[in-house]
N, C-alpha and C positions, 0 to 999 in steps of 0.2 A: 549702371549698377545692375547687378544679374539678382534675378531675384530667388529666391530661399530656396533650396528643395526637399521636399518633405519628406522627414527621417524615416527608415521602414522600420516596422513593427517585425519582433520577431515573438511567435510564442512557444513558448515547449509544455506539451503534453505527457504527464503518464497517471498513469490509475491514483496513487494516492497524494502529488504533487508533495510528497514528503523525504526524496534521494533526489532520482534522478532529473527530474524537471531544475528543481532549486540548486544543484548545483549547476546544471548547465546557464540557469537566468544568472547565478552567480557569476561564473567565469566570464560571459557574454555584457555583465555592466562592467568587468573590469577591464573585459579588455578593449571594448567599444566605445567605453565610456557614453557620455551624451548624444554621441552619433546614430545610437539605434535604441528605440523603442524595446523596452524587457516583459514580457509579460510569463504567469508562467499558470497552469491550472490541473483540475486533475479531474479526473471521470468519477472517482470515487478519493474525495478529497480526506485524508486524517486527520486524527485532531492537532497533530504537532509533527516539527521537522525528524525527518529518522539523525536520531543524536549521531554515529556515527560518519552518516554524509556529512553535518556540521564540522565534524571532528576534523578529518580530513580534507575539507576547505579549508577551515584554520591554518594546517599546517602547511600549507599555501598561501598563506598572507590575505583569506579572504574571508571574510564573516558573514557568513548566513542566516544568524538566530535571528536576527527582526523578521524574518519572512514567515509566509501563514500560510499552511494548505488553502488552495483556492478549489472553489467548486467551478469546473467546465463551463460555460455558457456559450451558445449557440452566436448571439452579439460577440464575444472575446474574440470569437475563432471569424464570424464574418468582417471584424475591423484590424485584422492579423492581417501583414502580405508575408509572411512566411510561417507557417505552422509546424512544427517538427513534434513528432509522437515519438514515444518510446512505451512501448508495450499495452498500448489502451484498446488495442482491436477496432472494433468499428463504432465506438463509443463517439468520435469526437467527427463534427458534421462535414460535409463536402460541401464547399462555395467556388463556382467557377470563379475562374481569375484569381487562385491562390496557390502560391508555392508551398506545394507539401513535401516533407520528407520523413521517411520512417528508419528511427534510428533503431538497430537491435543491439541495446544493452542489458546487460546481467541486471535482475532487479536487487537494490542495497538491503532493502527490507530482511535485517533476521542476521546479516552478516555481518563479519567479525570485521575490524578495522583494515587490514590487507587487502581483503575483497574488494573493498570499499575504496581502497586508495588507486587498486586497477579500473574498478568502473570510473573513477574519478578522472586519473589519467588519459582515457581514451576517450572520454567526454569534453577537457581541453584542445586533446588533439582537433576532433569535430569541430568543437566553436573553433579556432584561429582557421579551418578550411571556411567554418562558414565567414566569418570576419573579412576574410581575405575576398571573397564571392560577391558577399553585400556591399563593398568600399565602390564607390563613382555609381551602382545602381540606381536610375533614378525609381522613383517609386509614386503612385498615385496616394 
């Protein structure tokens, strides 16, 4: 019998964890399913999801409204083995022994559904490269 190997965590970062994080933890439990840890948080968390990111999940077959801006924490990101930021600067902490990646995406905040549905689009892109990356990795 081989025994278990322990799922990786992946977390996504940005400033108000209200677009662009929540859709990517979105896409990322749909399309990983049970296999990878979702986390997702923000440097400077809102009070609610930006309605549009929501929108344009939807129209993808994916629903995002249960999720809540999260406030960053220094623990999230040290029990994270893969961190991925999108526009938070040096906000979110450095821990040796962790895969970081810095996504540059358009921030959703403020724009019109179109906008929204490109940043969207090229956010799935990203997660199925990361999907494809993290699949047989083992992980501590």
């Amino acid at each position: 019998m081989t025994a278990a190997v322990p799922k990786p965590s992946v977390l996504f970062v940005c400033v108000h964890n209200a677009g662009r994080s929540q859709m990517a933890a979105g896409f990322l439990r749909e399309l990983a399913g049970a296999q990878i840890e979702v986390r997702s948080a923000g440097s400077e968390p809102a009070h609610m999801l930006n309605p549009a990111a929501a929108e344009a999940m939807a129209e993808v077959g994916i629903d995002i409204t249960d999720q809540q801006p999260r406030v960053l924490t220094p623990e999230t990101v040290k029990t994270s083995d893969v961190v991925i930021t999108m526009g938070c600067g040096d906000a979110c902490p450095i821990f040796p022994g962790k895969r970081y990646e810095d996504w540059d995406l358009d921030d959703p905040a403020g724009q019109g559904i179109e906008a929204v549905r490109t940043i969207r689009d090229d956010i799935r892109a990203r997660i199925e490269t990361l999907v494809a990356n993290l699949e047989g990795t083992p992980h501590d």
